[in-house]
C-alpha angles and dihedrals in degrees: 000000000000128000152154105250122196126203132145088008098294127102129224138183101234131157114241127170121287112255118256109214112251113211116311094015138115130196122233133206102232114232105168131352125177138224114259119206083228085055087062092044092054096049087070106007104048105110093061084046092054082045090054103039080049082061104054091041112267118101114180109087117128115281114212089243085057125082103244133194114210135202121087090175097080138148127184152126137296111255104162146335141231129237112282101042130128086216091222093176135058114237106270092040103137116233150192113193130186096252100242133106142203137213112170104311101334118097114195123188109260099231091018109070136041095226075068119038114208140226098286088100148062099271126004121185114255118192107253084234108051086044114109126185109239108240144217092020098288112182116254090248104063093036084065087063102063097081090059084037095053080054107058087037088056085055091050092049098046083059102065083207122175134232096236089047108100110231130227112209102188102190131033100213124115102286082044099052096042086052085054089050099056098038076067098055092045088055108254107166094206133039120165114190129197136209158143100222115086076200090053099036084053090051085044093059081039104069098041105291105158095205122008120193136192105228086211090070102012144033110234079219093075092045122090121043114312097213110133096341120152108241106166152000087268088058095061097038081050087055084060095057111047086043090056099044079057120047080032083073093059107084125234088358111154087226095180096064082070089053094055096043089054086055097046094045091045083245087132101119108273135206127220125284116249123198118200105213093171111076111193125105127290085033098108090037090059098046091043090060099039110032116088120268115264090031112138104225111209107196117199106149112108114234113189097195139069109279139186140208132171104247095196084065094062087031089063089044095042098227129173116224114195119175111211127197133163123356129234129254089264097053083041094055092042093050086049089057101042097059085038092059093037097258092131128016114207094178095110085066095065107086099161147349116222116183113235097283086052086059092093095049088045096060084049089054097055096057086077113065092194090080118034144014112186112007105195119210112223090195080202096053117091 
């Protein structure tokens, strides 16, 4: 079959052999699969990401000297099946499928390591078990986008945020546009996204944004409705106060049995939730100074270098940091549907499809954020 293949950083179009399903595998016909911004990582950075994953116990992701078949945001159709299935599904049947498989014990990254090749190609291998039917007759492109939507869906979720918290996007790029897109569907009333890019910015607005700034004019941090925000230390020793000076008139009152109920049921007064969808270097320092205390930073853009931020910074304002990466089948499943039942439109993220021998220009393309966000691949189209 035909496939991009990656190795020492450059991509070529080559013919390999078409997978055969392991147990409990089933191979699938590729009919889209988008460019992932850790695609383009790995095509240059791969080695410190091996070094990395190797760190945290898997050790399996592609190395620079391996070929390499990239594209973990695929949809396609059921062609056969391995021994050990239960064959669900009827040959034909279009799929998404979480991109991870499984021999024995050992998991390895669909697209990201050369034990899985990716969706790049004409057919990749999917795991019986992590496969789902696309319902309700969704088109193939936005099917590819539930992987980078559970994603952003995962990050939502690992928020907690509430409807009435106003939320910070830093960063209009895919993961951040598809976060903007989810705070939407889970009922935030504000979301304020930031950005450089007038093409992003746009998207941004796109895809449900209530107020979108350019940090070159404006802070995202004076976007978005002032009442009762939280804009400084002197704002929540303030709160005390006021508190104080009233429970303090009500005789004989065990005051601080409310306290503790507010901090038993999380009633304690909260700051926005800001998501850092950038990922190089300078980006939570940033945050950490600027954003307002008690503010919960999510970060889910990926940074591949050493960074540094002043924790008594975020000590003094109280802040809590959470990383967020992946998403479970469930959260998989649930994002499929979603898009499926137009919950959540991720349209707006599709910005261009490119055939296999596009696939290099494409990766050019995508360097510039003026032009594109997410560039399927179609494996049938010229």
């Amino acid at each position: 079959m035909k496939a991009v293949v990656c190795s020492r950083g450059e991509l070529e179009v080559a013919e390999i052999p078409a997978p055969e399903p392991g147990p409990g595998q089933a191979v699938i016909a590729v009919r889209r699969c988008g460019i992932c911004g850790s695609d383009l990582h790995a095509r240059v950075h791969c080695d410190e990401l091996a070094d990395l994953a190797v760190a945290t116990g898997y050790d399996g992701f592609m190395r620079s000297d391996q070929r390499v078949v990239l594209g973990h945001e695929f949809c396609g159709e059921i062609v056969d099946y391995g021994r050990g299935c239960r064959k669900r599904w009827k040959p034909g049947t279009r799929m998404v499928a979480l991109p991870i498989l499984r021999t024995g014990r050992q998991p390895q990254l669909t697209g990201l390591s050369e034990a899985a090749p990716g969706g790049y190609a004409e057919q990749v291998l999917v795991q019986e078990s992590m496969a789902f039917p696309i319902p309700n007759g969704l088109s193939d492109d936005l099917a590819a986008l539930t992987e980078p939507m559970a994603v952003a869906w995962h990050a939502v979720r690992r928020s907690r945020i509430g409807r009435k918290q106003i939320a910070f996007v830093i960063g209009c790029g895919p993961i951040g546009l598809a976060v903007i897109s989810m705070l939407k569907t889970a009922g935030v009333h504000t979301v304020v996204a930031s950005d450089f890019s007038a093409r992003r910015r746009e998207l941004a607005a796109r895809c449900g944004a209530d107020a979108v700034v350019d940090p070159k004019i404006e802070q995202p941090w004076t976007a978005g409705p002032r009442t009762g925000r939280i804009e400084g230390v002197t704002d929540i020793l303030n709160l005390g106060f006021d508190a104080m000076g009233k429970l303090r008139r009500v005789p004989n009152l065990p005051w601080w049995h409310l306290f503790r109920m507010a901090h038993t049921l999380r009633l304690d007064p909260a700051g926005p939730v800001v998501f850092e969808c950038v990922g190089v270097p300078g980006m939570i320092e940033q945050i950490v100074t600027a954003a307002p205390p008690r503010s919960r930073i999510v970060v889910v853009g990926v940074c591949m270098q050493t960074d540094h931020f002043r924790p008594a910074m975020a000590i003094n304002k109280e802040l809590d940091l959470q990383f967020a990466f992946g998403y479970d089948p469930g959260e998989f499943r649930d994002t499929l549907h979603m898009i499926a039942d137009g919950k959540v439109d991720p349209a707006p993220l599709i910005t261009g499809t490119v055939g296999l021998h596009g696939v290099q220009d494409a990766f050019t393309a995508l360097a510039h954020p003026d032009q594109h966000a997410k560039i399927l691949i179609d494996p049938a189209a010229s």
